[in-house]
C-alpha positions in Angstrom: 94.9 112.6 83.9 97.0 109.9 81.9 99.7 108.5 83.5 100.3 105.0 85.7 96.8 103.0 86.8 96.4 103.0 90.4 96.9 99.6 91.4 94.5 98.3 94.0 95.8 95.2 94.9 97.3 92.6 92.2 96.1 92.7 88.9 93.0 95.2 90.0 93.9 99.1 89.2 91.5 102.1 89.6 89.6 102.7 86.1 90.1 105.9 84.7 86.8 105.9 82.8 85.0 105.5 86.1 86.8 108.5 88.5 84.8 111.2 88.8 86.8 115.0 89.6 85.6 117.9 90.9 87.8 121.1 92.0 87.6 124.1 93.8 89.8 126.5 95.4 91.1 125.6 98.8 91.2 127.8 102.0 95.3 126.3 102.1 98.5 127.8 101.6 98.6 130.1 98.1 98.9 133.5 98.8 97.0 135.2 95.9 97.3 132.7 94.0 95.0 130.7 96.5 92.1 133.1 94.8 92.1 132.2 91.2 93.0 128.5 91.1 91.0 125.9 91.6 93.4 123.8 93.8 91.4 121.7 95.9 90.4 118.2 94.2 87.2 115.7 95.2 88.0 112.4 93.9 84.5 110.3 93.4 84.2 106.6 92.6 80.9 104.4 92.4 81.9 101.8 94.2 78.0 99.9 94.1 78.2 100.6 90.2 82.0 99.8 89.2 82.9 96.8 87.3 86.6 96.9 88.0 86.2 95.3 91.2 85.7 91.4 91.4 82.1 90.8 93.2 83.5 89.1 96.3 86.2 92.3 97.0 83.0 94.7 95.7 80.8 93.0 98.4 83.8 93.9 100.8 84.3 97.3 100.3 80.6 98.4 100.2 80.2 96.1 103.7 83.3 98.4 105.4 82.9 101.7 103.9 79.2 101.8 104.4 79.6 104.9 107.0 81.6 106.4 104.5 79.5 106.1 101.3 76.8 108.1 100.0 74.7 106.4 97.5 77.3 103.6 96.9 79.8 106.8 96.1 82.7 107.0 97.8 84.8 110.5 98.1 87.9 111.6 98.6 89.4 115.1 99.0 92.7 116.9 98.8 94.4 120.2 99.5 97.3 119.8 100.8 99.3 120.9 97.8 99.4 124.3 96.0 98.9 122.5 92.8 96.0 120.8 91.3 98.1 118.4 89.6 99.6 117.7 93.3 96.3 117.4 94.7 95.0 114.8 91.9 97.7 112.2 92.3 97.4 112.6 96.5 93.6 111.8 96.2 94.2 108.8 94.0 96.8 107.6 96.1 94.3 108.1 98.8 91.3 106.0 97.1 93.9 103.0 96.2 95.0 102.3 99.3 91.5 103.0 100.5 90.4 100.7 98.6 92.8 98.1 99.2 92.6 98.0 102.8 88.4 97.8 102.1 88.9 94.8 99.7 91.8 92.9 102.0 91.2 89.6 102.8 89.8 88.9 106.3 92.9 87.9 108.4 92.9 84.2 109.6 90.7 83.5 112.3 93.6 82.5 115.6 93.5 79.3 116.4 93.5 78.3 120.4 96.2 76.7 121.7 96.2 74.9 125.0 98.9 75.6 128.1 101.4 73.1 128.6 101.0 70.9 131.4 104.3 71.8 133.0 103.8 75.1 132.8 100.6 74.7 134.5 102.1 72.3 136.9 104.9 75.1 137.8 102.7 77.9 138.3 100.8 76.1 140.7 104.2 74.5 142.4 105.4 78.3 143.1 101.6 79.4 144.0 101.6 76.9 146.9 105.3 77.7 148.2 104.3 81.4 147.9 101.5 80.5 150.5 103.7 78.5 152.6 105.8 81.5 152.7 103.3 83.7 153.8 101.7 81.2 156.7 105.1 80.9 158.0 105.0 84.7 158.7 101.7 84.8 161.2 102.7 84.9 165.1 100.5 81.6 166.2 103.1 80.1 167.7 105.5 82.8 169.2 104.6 82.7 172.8 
């Protein structure tokens, strides 16, 4: 299938070389024509094996799509579409971004902040008038 790389993330794009495609025909919409085309599309890629990837977003990937991969393979499948050629570019779209959220930096770790003092000071100002409110409602001293 020649036409734009995939683009991971940045420079980094799906190699062509290394996709592996499989079809068969798909239990979706067709009609007749659903029995003598082979619609449906696997999209494999070897992600242990692949040189595209730099080692650090590789290392990545295989760590968060370990449930996912089978032999360091990773697989994707379409059948939405009537068309194969349909069905191709949705699978790749489908790896990339795959991919790209695997490889995504971690996001920053949050750093603590501490309560302001007056805010702390407040919240226990209205705590103790709220209880001063309350013991003023018992009935001690109503005889």
């Amino acid at each position: 299938m020649s036409g734009p790389p995939y683009v991971i993330r940045g420079s980094v794009s799906l190699p062509e070389a290394e996709l592996m495609w499989r079809f068969s025909r798909s239990s979706g919409p067709g009609g007749q024509h659903v029995n003598t085309s082979d619609s449906q599309v696997e999209l494999r890629f070897d992600v242990a094996k692949t040189e595209a990837l730099p080692p650090v977003w590789k290392e990545r990937a295989l760590e968060r799509l370990a449930t996912r991969l089978v032999g360091g393979v990773i697989a994707v499948r379409a059948s939405e579409h009537r068309s194969q050629w349909r069905n191709r570019e949705t699978a790749l779209v489908r790896l990339a971004s795959l991919l790209a959220e695997a490889t995504a930096p971690p996001p920053r770790a949050r750093r603590k902040s501490k309560v302001p003092r007056g805010i702390n000071e407040r919240r226990l100002r209205e705590k103790k008038q709220r209880g001063e409110t309350k013991r003023g409602r018992t009935g001690r001293d109503w005889s």
